[in-house]
N, C-alpha and C positions, 0 to 999 in steps of 0.2 A: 199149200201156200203158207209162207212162214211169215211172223212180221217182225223186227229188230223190235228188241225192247228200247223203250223211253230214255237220253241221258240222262240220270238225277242232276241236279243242280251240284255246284263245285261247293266242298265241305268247309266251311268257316270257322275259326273254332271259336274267335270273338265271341259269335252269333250263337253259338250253338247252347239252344236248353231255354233260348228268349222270348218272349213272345214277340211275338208279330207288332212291328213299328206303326202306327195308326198314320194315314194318309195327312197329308199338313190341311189346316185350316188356313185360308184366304184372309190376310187382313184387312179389316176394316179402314177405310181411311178416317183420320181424326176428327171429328164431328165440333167446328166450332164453338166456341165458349158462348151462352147469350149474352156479354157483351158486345163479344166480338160483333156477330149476328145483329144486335140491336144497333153499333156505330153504324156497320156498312149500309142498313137500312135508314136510318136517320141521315147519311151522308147522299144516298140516291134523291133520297127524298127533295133534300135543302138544293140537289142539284137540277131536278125538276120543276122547283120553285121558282129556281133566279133566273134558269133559259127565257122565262118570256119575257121577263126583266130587261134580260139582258140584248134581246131580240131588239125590243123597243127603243132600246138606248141604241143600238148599232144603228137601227132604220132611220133614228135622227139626223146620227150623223152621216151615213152613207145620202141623208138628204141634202145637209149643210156643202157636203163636197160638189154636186150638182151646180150650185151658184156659184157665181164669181167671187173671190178670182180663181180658183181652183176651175169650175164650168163643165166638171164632166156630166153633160144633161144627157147622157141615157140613164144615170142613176138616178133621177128623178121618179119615171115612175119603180123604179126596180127598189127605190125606198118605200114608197105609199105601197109595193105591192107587201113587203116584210112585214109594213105596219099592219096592213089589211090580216094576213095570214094569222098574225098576232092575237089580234085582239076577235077575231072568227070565233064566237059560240061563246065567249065572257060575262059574267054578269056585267050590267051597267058601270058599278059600282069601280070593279075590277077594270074594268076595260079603259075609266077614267084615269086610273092610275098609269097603266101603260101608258098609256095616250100623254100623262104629264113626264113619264119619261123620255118618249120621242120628244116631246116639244123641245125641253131642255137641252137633249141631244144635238138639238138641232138650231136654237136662238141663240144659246151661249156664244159657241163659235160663230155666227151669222154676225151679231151685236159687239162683237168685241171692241170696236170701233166706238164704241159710246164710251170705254173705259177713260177716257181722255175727262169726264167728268169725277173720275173717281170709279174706283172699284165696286164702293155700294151701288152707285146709281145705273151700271151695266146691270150686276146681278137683278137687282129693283125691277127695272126696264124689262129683261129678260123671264123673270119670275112668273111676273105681271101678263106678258104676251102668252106666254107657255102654257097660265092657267086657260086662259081662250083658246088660245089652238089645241088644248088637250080636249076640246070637248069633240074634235072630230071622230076622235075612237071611238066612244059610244055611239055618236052618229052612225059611222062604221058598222059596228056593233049590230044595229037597229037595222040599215039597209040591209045585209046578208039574212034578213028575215024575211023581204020580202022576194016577189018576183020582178027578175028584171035586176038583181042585185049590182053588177057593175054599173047600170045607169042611175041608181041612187046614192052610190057611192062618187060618181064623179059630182051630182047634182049638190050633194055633201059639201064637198070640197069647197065648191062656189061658195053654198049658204056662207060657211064658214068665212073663206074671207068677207065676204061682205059686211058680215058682224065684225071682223076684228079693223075691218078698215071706215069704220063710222064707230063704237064704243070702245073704250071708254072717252073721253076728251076729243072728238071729232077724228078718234081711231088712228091704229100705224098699220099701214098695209105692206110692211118690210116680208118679205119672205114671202109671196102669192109664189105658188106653183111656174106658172105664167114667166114671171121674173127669170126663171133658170134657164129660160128656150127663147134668148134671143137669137141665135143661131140654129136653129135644128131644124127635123123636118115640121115640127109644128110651128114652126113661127109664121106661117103663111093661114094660119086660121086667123090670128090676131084680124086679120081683111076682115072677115068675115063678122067677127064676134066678138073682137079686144079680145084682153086678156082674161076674163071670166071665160069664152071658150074656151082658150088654150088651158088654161086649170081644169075647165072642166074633160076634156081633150086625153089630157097626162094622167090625170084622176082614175079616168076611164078603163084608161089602157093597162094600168095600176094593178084596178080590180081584175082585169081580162085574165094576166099576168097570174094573178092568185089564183084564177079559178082554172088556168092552166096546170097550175101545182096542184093544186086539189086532186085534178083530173090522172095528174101521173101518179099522186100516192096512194088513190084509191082504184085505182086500176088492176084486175090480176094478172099477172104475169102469164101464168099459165096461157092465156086468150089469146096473147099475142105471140107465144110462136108457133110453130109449124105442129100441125098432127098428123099422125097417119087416115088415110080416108076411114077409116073402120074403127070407129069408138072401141076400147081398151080399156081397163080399168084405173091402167095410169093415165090415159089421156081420155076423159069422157066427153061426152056430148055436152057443149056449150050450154047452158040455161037460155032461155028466148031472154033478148036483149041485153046479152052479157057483151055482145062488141061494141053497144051505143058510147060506151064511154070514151071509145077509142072514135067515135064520128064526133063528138061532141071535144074531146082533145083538138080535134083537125081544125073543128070551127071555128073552136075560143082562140087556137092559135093565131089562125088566119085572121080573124077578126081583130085582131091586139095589132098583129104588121098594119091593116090597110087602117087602120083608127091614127099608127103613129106616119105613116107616108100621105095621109091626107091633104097635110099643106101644103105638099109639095105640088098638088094640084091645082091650088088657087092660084091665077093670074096675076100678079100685082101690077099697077100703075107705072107706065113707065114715062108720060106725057108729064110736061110743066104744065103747072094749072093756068099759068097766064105770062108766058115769056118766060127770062131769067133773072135773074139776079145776083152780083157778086158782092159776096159777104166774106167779109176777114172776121176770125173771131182772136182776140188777144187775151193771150192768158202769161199773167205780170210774173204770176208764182213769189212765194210768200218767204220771210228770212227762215222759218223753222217749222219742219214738218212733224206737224201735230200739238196739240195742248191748246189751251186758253191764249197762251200768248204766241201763236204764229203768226200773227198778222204785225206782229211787231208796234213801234212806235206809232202814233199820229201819221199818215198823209205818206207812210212808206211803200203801203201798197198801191196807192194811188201813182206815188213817183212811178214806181213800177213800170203800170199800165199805160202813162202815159209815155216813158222810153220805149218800151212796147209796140206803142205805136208809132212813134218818130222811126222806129227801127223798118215798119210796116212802110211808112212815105216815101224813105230813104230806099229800099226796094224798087218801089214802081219808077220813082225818079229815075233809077239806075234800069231798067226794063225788064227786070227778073220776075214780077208780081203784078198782076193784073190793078186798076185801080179801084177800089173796092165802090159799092154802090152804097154800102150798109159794114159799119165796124161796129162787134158785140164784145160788151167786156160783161166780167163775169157779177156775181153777188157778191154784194160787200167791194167792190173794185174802188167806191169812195169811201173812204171809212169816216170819212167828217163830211155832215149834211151839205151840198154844195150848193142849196136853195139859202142859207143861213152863213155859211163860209165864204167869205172875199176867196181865201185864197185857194180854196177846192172849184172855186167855180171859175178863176181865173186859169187852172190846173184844165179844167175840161174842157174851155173854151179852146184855147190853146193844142189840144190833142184834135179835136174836129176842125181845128184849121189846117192842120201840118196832113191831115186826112183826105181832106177834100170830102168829106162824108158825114153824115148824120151820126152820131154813136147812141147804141142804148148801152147805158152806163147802170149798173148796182151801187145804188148808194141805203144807207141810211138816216133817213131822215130824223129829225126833234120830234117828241111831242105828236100830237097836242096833249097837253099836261106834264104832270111833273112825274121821274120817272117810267115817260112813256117814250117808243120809236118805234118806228114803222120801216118795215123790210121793202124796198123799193125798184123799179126798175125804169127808170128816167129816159128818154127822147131828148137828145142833147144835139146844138148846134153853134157855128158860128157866131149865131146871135142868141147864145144860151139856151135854156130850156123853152119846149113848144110847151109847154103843159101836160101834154100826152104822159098819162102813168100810171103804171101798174102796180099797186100796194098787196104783197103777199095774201091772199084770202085763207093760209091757213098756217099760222107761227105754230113749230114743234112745242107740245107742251113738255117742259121741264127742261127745255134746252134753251129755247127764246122767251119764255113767260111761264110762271109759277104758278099753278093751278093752287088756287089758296095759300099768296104766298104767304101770310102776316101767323100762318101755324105753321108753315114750313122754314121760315125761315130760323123761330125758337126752335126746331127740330133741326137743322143743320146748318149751323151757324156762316157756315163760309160762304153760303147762296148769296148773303148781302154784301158781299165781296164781290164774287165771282159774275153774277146775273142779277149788277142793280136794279135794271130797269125789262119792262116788259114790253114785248112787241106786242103793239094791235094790231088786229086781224082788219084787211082789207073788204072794201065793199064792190069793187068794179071789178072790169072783168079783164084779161092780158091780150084783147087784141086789139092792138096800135095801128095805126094808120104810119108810115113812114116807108123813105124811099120809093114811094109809086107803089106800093103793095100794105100788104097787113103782116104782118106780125102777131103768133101767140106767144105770147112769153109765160110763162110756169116759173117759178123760184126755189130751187135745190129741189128735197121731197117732194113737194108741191107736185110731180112727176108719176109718182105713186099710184094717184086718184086720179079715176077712170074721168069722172064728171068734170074736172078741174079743167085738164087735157081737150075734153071733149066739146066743152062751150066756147072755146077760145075758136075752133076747128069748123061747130057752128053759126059764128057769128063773122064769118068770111077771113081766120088765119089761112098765109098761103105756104107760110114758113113757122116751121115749131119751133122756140128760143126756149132752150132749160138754161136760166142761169145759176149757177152754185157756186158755194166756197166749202171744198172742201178742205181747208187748210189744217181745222182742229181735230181730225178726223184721223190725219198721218196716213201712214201705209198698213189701213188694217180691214182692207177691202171695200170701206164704203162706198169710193170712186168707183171700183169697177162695177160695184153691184146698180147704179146710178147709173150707168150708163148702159149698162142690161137693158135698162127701163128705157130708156130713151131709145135705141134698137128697136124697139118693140111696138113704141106709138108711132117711130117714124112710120111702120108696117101697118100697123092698123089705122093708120088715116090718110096712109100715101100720103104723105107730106115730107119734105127733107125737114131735116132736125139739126140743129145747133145745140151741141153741150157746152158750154162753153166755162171753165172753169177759172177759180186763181189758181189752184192747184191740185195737183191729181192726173187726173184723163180728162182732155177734152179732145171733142171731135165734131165732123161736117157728114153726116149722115144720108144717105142717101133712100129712099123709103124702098128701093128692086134689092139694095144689097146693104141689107143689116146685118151682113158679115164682115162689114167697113174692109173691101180689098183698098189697095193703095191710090184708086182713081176714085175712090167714093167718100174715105172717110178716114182720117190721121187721128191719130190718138199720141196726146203727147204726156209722159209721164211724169214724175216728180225729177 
C-alpha cells in the first residue's frame, strides 16, 4: 500500500526567507477619560436626585387636574397614590420637602382665582396653604411604618384637612380630597360620613393603589410563569411562600375596586321632607368678569336683579314658569345696605311685589362702627324686611377683613384702597323660617365647613341656600370648584341645594342627582 506525498504549499517569492507573520492582536476598546467617567456619573447621579422631585411636583398637579373645572376625579387617588410612592421610606426631614412640592403643585393652579388681588397675594395665599398641606408627607411617611398602612394613610388625609380647615385664622378648607367627587362613585359616602369620609375613602384607595405597585415591582417574574412539573436548574422549585405576593397583589387589587364602588351602594333620599316647594333662584350677572371693580357702580347690580326678576313675573304671567313660592338672589345682590337706603329698599320692595313671593336677598349691611359691614342674607317682603337674618359666621380673612390690618396696611399700601373696611363675623345661625318651610343659608365659602353646613341641617333646614358672588373671581375656576361643594352637601344631608350666584354657575340641586342631569339642576354660566 502506497501513500501520495503531501502538496507543499504554492511557492511565494514575496514571502520567501520571512519569518512567520504573528497572529493579530484584538483591540482594546477606548477606555474613557475620568472626566469623561466622573460627568456621566455626576450626571446619573443629579438625575436620580430631581426624579423624586419631580415625581412630587407631577402628583400635585395630576391632583389639581382632578377638581373642577378640569374634574377628572379618577386622578385624585392615582395623585395621593404617586405622592404616597414618593415619599415611601424618606426621612421626615426629606419627605417634608417633597410633600412642599406637591402642595405647590397643586394650590398654585387650584388658587389662581385669588390673583384678582394681585400676584403676591395668590402666591402669599398659596405658599401659606402649601406649608400645611405639606405636612401630609411625613405623615405619609410615618403611617407606611405602621401595620394597617393604607388605613393610616387615608386617617392622615382627614387629620390633615381638619387642621388646615380651623388654623390658621379660622382655616381655608379649599382643596379637601372630598371636593373633587362630586360626581363619582364615592359621592354616595358623603350619606354616610360627609366629606371627611369621602377624603378619607379616596385617601384609602390611594394607598391600596401603592401598595399595588409595590406588590408588581417587587414581585419575581420568574414565579409567575409557567414551569415544567420537574424542577430544572433553569426553573427551580419555588421557595415556600414566594407566590404570597401574587395573593396579596389579587387582594390589595380587589380591595382598591370595592373601596372606590362603595358609594355606589349607598341609598340616597329620594322623599321631600315635608311637601314641596318652588324656588326661582335669580342670577342678575355683573358688568365685568372678574377684578375689584365687577360689580360696577352703586345699585347696578341690584337694577340687575331686580329686571331679573320682573323678567321671572313677566314669565309666569305669560304661563311659561311656574309661580315661585320662594325667589333667592344671590351675595352681594344689594350692594348699598337697604335697612339704611330709601332707595335699595324701595328697589326690593318692588321686586317682592312684581314676585308675588318672599325674597332672601344678599345685601351688605353699615356698621356697627366705623369701617365696619357685615355680609348679610335678608328675608325680604312686600312689607320690607321680617327681621329674619343671617350675618356670615365666617368673613375670608385677607379678602373681606385684614387680620392686623394697621401692620398690613404700612406693608401694602393699596389695602386701604382696595379693602377699607372689615367684615364682622356673624353670631346666629342660617336657618330662616320663610315660605312655610326653613331655609339653611351658608354665604359663598361659608360651604366649605362641614360644621357651618351642618348646624343649619340640625336645627330643622329643609332647603340648603349657598349664596355667593363670585364676580371678582372671573373665569378662573372658583365657580365651579363652589359648586363641587355644594353637589356634595346636597348628598350628604339629602337636602336639595340652591347655589345661587351674581355670577359664574348657579344651580337647583337635587340631593339623588349631584350630577345636575337637566331635570334636576341648571347651571348657568358667565
Amino acid at each position: 500500500m502506497t501513500h501520495a506525498p503531501a502538496t507543499p504549499p504554492p511557492h511565494d517569492p514575496a514571502t520567501a526567507g520571512a519569518p512567520p507573520t504573528p497572529p493579530a492582536t484584538p483591540q482594546k476598546p477606548q477606555q474613557p477619560t475620568d472626566a469623561t467617567s466622573g460627568a456621566a456619573r455626576r450626571l446619573r447621579t443629579t438625575g436620580r436626585r430631581l426624579t423624586r422631585p419631580a415625581l412630587a411636583t407631577f402628583a400635585g398637579l395630576l391632583l389639581y387636574t382632578a377638581f373642577p373645572p378640569i374634574g377628572w376625579w379618577p386622578l385624585a387617588p392615582v395623585a395621593v397614590a404617586v405622592l404616597t410612592l414618593t415619599v415611601r421610606g424618606r426621612r421626615l426631614r426629606t419627605s417634608y420637602g417633597l410633600g412642599l412640592l406637591f402642595s405647590l403643585g397643586f394650590l398654585l393652579p387650584l388658587l389662581r382665582f385669588v390673583s384678582f388681588v394681585g400676584a403676591d397675594g395668590w402666591i402669599v395665599l398659596s405658599t401659606a396653604e402649601a406649608a400645611i398641606l405639606a405636612a401630609i408627607a411625613p405623615a405619609t411617611t410615618l403611617a407606611w411604618r405602621l401595620p394597617a398602612a393604607p388605613l393610616w394613610t387615608g386617617a392622615a388625609w382627614v387629620a390633615q384637612e381638619a387642621l388646615r380647615g380651623r388654623a390658621p385664622f379660622g382655616g381655608f378648607p379649599w382643596g379637601r380630597l372630598a371636593f373633587s367627587q362630586p360626581d363619582s362613585p364615592y359621592t354616595g359616602l358623603a350619606a354616610l360620613g360627609g366629606a371627611p369620609l369621602v377624603t378619607f375613602a379616596v385617601a384609602t384607595t390611594a394607598a391600596l393603589l401603592a401598595t399595588t405597585a409595590i406588590h408588581l415591582h417587587t414581585q419575581t417574574p420568574a414565579w409567575s410563569r409557567r414551569r415544567p412539573p420537574h424542577p430544572t436548574p433553569s426553573h427551580p422549585t419555588p421557595p415556600h411562600g414566594a407566590r404570597r405576593p401574587t395573593l396579596a397583589l389579587t387582594a390589595t387589587a380587589a380591595t382598591a375596586g370595592a373601596l372606590t364602588l362603595a358609594g355606589l351602594a349607598v341609598p340616597l333620599p329620594t322623599a321631600a321632607q315635608h311637601g314641596t316647594l318652588q324656588v326661582a333662584a335669580i342670577q342678575g350677572d355683573v358688568p365685568e368678569a372678574g377684578g375689584y371693580h365687577a360689580l360696577g357702580r352703586a345699585m347696578q347690580v341690584t337694577t340687575n336683579h331686580v329686571q331679573g326678576t320682573e323678567n321671572l313675573a313677566a314669565a309666569v304671567r305669560a304661563g311659561t314658569t311656574p309661580q315661585p313660592d320662594l325667589v333667592l338672589w344671590p351675595e352681594n345682590s344689594s350692594d348699598l345696605d337697604p335697612l339704611t337706603d330709601p332707595d335699595a329698599a324701595t328697589a326690593l320692595t318692588h321686586a317682592a311685589t312684581v314676585a308675588r313671593a318672599p325674597l332672601l336677598v344678599g345685601a351688605v349691611l353699615d356698621g356697627p362702627g366705623d369701617r365696619h359691614v357685615r355680609n348679610a342674607g335678608l328675608i325680604w317682603t312686600t312689607d320690607g324686611p321680617t327681621g329674619d337674618m343671617y350675618v356670615k359666621r365666617h368673613p375670608v380673612p385677607f379678602a373681606e377683613y385684614l387680620p392686623g390690618r394697621a401692620l398690613l396696611e404700612k406693608l401694602i399700601t393699596r389695602f386701604a384702597d382696595e379693602m377699607p373696611n372689615d367684615f364682622l363675623a356673624g353670631t346666629g345661625h342660617g336657618a330662616l323660617p320663610v315660605a312655610g318651610t326653613t331655609i339653611g343659608d351658608v354665604i359663598c365659602f361659608e360651604v366649605a365647613y362641614d360644621g357651618l353646613v351642618r348646624d343649619n341641617v340640625n336645627r330643622g333646614a329643609e332647603l340648603l341656600v349657598i349664596q355667593t358672588n363670585n364676580a371678582s373671581f372671573g373665569r378662573k375656576g372658583e365657580s365651579e370648584q363652589q359648586l363641587a361643594m355644594s353637589r356634595l352637601r346636597a348628598v350628604e344631608h339629602g337636602r336639595a341645594t340652591v347655589q345661587v350666584s351674581t355670577s359664574g354657575q348657579s344651580a337647583i340641586i337635587a340631593p339623588t342627582a349631584p350630577s345636575c342631569p337637566r331635570q334636576a339642576c341648571t347651571n348657568r354660566a358667565y
